[in-house]
C-alpha positions in Angstrom: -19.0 -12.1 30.0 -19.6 -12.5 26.5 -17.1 -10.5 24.3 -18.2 -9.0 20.8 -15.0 -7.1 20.5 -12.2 -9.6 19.3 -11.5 -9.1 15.6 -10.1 -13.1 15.6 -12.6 -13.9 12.9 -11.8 -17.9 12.9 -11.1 -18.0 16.5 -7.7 -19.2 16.1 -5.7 -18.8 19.7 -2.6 -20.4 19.2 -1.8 -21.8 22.9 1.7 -22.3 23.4 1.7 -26.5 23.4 0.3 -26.2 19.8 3.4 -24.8 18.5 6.5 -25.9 17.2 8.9 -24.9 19.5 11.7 -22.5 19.7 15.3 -22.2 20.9 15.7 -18.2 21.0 12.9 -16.2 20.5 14.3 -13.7 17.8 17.4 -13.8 16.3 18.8 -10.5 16.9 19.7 -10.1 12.9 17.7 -7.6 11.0 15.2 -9.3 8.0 17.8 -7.5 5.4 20.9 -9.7 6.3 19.8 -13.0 7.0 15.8 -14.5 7.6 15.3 -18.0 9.5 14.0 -20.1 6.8 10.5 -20.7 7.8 9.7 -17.3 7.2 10.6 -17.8 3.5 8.2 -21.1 3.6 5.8 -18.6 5.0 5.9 -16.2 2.7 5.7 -18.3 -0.3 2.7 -19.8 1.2 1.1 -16.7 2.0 2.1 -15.7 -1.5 0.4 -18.7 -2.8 -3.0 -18.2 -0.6 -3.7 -14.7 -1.4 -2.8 -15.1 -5.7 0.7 -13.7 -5.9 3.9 -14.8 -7.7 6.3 -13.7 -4.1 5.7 -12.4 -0.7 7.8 -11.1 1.9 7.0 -10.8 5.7 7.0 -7.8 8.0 6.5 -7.3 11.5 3.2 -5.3 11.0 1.4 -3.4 8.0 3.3 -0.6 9.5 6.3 -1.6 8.9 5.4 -2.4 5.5 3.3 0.6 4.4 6.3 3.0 5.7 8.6 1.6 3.3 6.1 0.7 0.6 4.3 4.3 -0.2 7.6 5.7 -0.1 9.4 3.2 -2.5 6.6 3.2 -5.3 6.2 7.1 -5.1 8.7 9.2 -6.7 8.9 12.8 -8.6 6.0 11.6 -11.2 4.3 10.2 -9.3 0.8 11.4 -7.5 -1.0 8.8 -4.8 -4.8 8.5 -4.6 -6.4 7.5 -1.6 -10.5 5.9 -0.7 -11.8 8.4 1.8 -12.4 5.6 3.9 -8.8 3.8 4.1 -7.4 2.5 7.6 -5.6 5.0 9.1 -2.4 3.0 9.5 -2.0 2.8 5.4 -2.3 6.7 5.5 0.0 7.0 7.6 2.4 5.3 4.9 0.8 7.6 2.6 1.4 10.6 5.2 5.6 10.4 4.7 5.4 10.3 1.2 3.4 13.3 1.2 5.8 15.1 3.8 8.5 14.2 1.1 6.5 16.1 -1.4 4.5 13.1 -3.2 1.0 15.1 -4.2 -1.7 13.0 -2.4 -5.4 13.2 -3.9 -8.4 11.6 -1.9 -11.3 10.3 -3.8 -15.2 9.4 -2.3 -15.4 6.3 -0.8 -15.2 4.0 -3.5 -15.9 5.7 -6.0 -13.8 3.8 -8.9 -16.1 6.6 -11.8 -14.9 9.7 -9.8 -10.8 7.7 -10.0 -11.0 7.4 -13.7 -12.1 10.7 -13.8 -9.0 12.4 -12.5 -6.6 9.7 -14.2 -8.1 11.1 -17.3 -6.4 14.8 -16.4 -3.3 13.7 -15.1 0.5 13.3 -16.5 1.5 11.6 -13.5 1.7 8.1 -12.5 -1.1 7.2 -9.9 -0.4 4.8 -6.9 -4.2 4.1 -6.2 -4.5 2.7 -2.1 -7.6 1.3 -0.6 -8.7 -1.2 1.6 -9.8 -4.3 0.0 -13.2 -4.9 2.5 -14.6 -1.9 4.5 -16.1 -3.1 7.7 -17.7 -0.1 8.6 -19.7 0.2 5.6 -20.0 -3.5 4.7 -18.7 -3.5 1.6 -15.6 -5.0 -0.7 -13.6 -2.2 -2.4 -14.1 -2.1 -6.4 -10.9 -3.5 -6.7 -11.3 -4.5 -10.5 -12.9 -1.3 -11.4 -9.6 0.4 -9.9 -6.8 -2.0 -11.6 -8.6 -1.3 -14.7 -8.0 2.8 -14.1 -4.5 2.6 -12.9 -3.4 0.1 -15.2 -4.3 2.2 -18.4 -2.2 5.3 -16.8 0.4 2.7 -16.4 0.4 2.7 -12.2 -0.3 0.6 -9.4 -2.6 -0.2 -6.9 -2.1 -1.0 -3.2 -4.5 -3.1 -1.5 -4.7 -3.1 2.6 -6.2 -6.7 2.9 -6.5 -7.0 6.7 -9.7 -7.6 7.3 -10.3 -9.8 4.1 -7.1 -12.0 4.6 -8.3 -15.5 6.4 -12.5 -14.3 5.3 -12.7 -14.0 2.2 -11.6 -16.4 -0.2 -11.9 -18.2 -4.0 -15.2 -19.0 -5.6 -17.8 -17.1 -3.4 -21.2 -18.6 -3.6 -24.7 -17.5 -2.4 -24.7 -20.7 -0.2 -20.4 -19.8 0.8 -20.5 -16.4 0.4 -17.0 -16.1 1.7 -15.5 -18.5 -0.7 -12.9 -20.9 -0.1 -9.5 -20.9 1.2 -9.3 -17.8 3.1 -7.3 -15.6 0.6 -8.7 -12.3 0.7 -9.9 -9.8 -1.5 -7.8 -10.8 -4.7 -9.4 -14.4 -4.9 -13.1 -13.4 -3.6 -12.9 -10.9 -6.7 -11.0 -12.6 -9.3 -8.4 -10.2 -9.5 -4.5 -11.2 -10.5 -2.2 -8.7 -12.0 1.7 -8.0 -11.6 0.0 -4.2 -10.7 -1.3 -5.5 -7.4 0.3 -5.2 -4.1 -1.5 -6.5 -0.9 -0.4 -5.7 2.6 -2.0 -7.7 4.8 -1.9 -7.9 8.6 -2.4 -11.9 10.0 -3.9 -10.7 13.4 -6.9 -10.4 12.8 -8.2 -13.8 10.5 -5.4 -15.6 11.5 -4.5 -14.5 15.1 -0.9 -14.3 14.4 0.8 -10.4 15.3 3.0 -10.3 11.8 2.0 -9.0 8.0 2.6 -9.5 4.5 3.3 -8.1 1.5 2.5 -9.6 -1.7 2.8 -8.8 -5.5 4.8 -9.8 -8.8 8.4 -11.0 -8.4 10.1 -7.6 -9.6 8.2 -5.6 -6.8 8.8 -7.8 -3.6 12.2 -7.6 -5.0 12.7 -4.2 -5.0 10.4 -3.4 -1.7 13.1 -5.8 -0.1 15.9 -3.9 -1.9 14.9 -0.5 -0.5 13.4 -1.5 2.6 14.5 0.9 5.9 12.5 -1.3 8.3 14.2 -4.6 6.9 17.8 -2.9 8.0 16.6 -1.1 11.1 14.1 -2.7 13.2 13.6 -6.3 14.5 11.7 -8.6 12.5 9.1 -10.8 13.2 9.4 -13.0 15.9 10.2 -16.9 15.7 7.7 -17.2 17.8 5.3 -15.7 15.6 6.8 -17.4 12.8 5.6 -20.7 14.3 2.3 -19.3 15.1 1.9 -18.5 11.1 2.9 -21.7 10.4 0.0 -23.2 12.7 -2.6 -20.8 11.6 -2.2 -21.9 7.8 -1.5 -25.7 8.8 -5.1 -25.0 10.4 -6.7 -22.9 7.4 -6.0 -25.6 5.2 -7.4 -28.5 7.0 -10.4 -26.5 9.2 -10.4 -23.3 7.6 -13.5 -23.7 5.2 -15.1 -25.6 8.1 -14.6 -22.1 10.0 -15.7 -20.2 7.4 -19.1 -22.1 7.3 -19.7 -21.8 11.2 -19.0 -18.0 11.3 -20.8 -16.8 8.4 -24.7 -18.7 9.7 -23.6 -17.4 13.2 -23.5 -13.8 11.3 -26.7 -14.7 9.2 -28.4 -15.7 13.1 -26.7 -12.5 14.6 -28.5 -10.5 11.6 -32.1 -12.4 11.9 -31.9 -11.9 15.5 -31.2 -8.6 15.9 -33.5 -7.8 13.3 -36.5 -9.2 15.3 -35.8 -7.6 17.9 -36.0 -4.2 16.3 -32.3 -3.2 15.8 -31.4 -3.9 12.1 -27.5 -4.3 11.5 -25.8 -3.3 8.6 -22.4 -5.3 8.0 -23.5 -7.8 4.8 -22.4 -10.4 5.8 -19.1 -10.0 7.1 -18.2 -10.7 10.8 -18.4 -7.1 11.5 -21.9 -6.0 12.3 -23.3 -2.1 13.4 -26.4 -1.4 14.3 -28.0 0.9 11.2 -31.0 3.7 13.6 -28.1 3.7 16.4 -26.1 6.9 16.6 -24.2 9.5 18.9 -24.9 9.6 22.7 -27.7 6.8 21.9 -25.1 4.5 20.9 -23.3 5.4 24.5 -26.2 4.4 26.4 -26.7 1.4 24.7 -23.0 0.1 24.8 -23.0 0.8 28.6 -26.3 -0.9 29.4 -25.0 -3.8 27.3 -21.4 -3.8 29.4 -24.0 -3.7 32.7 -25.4 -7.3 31.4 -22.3 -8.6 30.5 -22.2 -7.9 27.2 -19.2 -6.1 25.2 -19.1 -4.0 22.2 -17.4 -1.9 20.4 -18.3 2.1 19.8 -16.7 3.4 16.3 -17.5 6.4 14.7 -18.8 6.3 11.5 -17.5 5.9 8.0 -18.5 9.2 6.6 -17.1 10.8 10.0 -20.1 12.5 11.3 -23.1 11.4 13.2 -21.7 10.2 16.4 -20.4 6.9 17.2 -21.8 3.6 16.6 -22.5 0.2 18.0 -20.6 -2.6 16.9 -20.1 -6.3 17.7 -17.6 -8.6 16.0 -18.1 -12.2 15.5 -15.8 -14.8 15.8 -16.3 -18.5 14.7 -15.9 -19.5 18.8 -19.1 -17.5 19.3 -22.0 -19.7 19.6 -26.2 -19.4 19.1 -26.5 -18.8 23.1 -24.3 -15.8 22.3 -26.5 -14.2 19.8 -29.8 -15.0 21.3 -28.6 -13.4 24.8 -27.5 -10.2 22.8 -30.7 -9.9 20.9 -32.5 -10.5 24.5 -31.0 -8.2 26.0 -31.7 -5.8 23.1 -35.4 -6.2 23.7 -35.5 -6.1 27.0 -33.5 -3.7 28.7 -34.5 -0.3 30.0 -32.5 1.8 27.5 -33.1 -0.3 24.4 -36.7 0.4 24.8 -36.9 3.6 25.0 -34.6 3.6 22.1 -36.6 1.4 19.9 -39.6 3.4 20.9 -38.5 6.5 20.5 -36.9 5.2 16.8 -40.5 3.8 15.9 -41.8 7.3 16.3 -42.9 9.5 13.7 
């Protein structure tokens, strides 16, 4: 079987024998009384990686978003939201709102259309977005938006899941990831004390916990009036061990990584190509096929499963049109991978009649 679903961008598995080990798997003590100290190592590190002054750890961007939307929203304050954010950040944004935060979504970014309505308002935005769109293919204008909250004196929230362990310092058209692994704040040369990224560590990373990063006096007083911190568990030592691993990794193999996966995504996009199904994606590990929609889309993604083959259906960024096919590469995928995709592409009974019927006039 050869699995285009796993979002574990660098691969990074984290058997059991490659882990410091642990005497009690959590401690039992919520994060807001007492944290073991290798998740403060952790966080400073993380802090470190992704161009922050602090950090602080969570057991998922859910955790962290319900506290964080809340805490940086008050009376005069109004959030702004890309149409195309991850639903989990919205859901942060969804209990600020039921507390009677006014929530305003803008186009997809569309940093012109932000500056707009900052122009007209009195009250003081909290701009969220994700910091890389996979579905589209695109990094969020992240400087465009700093530059519009900051002049009405506000903030902006950055979801950097999919980014965090990708993306990194110094992107080049030979390393268009960069280097490092950072995310969105290095690949864009963005540092400001108005930035705060949540960040999940499952995906680049492979490790189930988050983090949230941003100037001293904000960690500070997300940890001050934190609910999650006090009332559920938090991460897992465990997990704390498997973070400590993933970075020990990113720092000795992690460019390495980044090299393989983004020519098996430049392969993936040749390939695919020739055999008449264009993908659009850049070059991030996320790849869609561009003429595939709806019920076509279906029949593809089961004739694929019947070879072997797994994808991922999505529905589109925009929200209409039908689902679409999507594979996600991983830096354990290999050439064989992509050319038996692409084969299959070309040759099975369903694509062909696709492609055919997609070359008509």
């Amino acid at each position: 079987m050869i699995d285009f679903t796993s979002a574990l961008y660098l691969g990074l598995r984290h058997p059991s024998e490659t882990l410091r080990p642990w005497r009690r798997f959590t401690t039992g003590v919520p994060a807001a009384l007492r944290e073991p100290g290798s998740a403060v190592s952790i966080a400073q590190a993380l802090a470190a990686l992704v161009h922050c002054e602090r950090a602080v750890l969570g057991t998922s961007t859910l955790h962290l978003f319900w506290d964080l939307i809340h805490g940086l929203a008050d009376g005069r304050s109004i959030i702004y939201m890309d149409a195309g954010l991850y639903p989990i950040a919205r859901w942060g944004i969804e209990r600020a709102a039921a507390r009677g935060v006014p929530v305003r979504e803008i186009p997809h970014h569309d940093a012109p259309t932000l500056g707009h309505l900052l122009q007209d308002s009195r009250r003081r935005p909290v701009m969220v977005t994700d910091g890389f769109c996979p579905r589209c293919g695109r990094p969020a204008p992240i400087g465009a938006y700093l530059e519009a909250v900051e002049r009405a004196g506000g903030r902006l929230v950055v979801d950097d899941t999919q980014a965090l362990g990708v993306l990194g310092r110094n992107p080049r058209p030979r390393t268009p990831y960069g280097r490092g692994g950072g995310g969105s704040l290095p690949w864009s040369k963005v540092a400001s004390p108005d930035v705060i990224v949540v960040a999940s560590l499952a995906k680049g990373f492979g490790v189930p916990l988050a983090v949230l990063a941003g100037s001293e006096a904000a960690v500070s007083r997300f940890e001050a009036t934190s609910e999650t911190r006090v009332h559920c568990s938090p991460p897992s030592v465990a997990a704390l061990h498997a973070a400590e691993h993933a970075l020990a990794v990113n720092r000795k193999h992690g460019d390495a990584l980044r090299a393989r996966l983004v020519a098996l995504v430049s392969l993936f996009r040749r390939e695919l190509s020739r055999a008449g199904f264009p993908v659009v994606g850049g070059r991030f590990p996320v790849q869609t096929l561009g003429t595939v929609r709806g019920d076509a889309a279906v029949r593809l993604h089961g004739a694929l499963r019947r070879q072997r083959i797994l994808t991922v259906l999505r529905r589109d960024v925009e929200g209409v049109g039908g689902p679409r096919l999507t594979c996600l590469l991983t830096a354990r995928h290999t050439a064989r991978d992509v050319t038996a995709i692409a084969r299959a592409l070309a040759t099975s009974d369903p694509a062909r009649l696709l492609a055919h019927s997609m070359a008509e006039p």
